[in-house]
C-alpha positions in Angstrom: 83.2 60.8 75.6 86.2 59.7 73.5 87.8 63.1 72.6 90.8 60.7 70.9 87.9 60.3 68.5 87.5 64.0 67.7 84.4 65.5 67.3 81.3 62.8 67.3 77.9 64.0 66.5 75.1 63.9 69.6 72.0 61.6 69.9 70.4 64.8 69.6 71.3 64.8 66.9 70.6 61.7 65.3 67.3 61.5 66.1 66.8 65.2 64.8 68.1 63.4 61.4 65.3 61.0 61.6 62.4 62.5 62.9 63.2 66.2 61.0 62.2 69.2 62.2 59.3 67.3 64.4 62.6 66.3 67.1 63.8 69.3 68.7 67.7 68.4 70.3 68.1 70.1 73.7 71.3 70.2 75.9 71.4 71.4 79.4 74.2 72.7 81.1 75.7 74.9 84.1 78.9 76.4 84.9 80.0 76.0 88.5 78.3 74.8 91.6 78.0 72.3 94.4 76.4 68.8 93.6 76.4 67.8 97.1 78.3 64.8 96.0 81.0 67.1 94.5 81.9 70.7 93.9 82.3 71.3 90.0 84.7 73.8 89.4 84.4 76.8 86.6 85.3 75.6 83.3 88.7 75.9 81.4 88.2 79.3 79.1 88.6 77.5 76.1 85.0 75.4 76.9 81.4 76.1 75.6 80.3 76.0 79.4 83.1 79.0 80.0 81.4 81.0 77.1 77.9 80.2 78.1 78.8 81.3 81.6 79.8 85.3 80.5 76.6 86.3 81.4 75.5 87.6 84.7 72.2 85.6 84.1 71.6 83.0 86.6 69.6 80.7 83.7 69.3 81.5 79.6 68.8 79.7 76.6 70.3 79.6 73.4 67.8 78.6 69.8 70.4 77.7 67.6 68.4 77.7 65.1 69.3 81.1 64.6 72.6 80.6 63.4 75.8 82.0 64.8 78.1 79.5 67.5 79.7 77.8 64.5 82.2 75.8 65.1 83.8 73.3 66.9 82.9 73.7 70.1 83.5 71.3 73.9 81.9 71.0 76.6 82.0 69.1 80.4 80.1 65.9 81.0 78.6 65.8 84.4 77.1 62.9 84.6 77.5 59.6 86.3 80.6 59.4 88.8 82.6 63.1 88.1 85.3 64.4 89.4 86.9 67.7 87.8 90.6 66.0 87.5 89.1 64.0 84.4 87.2 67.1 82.4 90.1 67.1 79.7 89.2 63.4 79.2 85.7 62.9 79.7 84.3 65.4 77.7 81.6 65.9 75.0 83.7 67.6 71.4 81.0 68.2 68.5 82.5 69.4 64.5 79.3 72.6 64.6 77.2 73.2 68.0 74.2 73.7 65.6 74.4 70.8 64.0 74.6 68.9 67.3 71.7 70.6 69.3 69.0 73.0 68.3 68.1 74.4 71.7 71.0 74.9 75.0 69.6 75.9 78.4 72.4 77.0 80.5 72.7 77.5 84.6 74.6 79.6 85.8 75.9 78.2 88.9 74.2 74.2 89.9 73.2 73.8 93.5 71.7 70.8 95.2 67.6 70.5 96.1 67.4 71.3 99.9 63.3 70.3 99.7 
């Protein structure tokens, strides 16, 4: 989360480097929702988790794998203490989003457990 740094490649991605095609690299993501904690907004157009949100599925996934989504590509972090006014600097920038995961799940809208 350094986007000064440009693109960086992912853990995922790393470890798929090492281990081969044994290591499948997964990213999970959502749109928009409620957190409890926080509301996340919709994404700026120009982000992966904008494009990923296009369809009127409430949950997809993406094999990589099969080519297409080249790239450089960013995405939202949502993790630890968030708050939307800090996407354009806390954010995750990879050089080709099939180089850096094999495999995205995406959400449409995120919604806290109530059970």
């Amino acid at each position: 989360m350094a986007p000064q740094r440009g693109p960086q490649p992912t853990v995922g991605s790393v470890l798929r480097d090492h281990y081969g095609t044994r290591y499948v690299s997964t990213a999970i993501g959502f749109h928009h929702g409620d957190l409890a904690a926080v509301t996340v907004p919709e994404p700026a157009s120009d982000w992966l988790d904008a494009r990923l949100g296009t369809t009127d599925q409430p949950a997809h996934w993406l094999d990589l794998r099969d080519g297409g989504w080249e790239g450089p590509m960013k995405a939202r972090v949502i993790s630890g203490v968030y708050h939307p006014s800090r996407d354009a600097a806390e954010h995750l920038a990879v050089a080709s989003l099939p180089d850096a995961f094999d495999v995205l799940v995406h959400l449409r809208q995120a919604s806290p457990c109530t059970g």
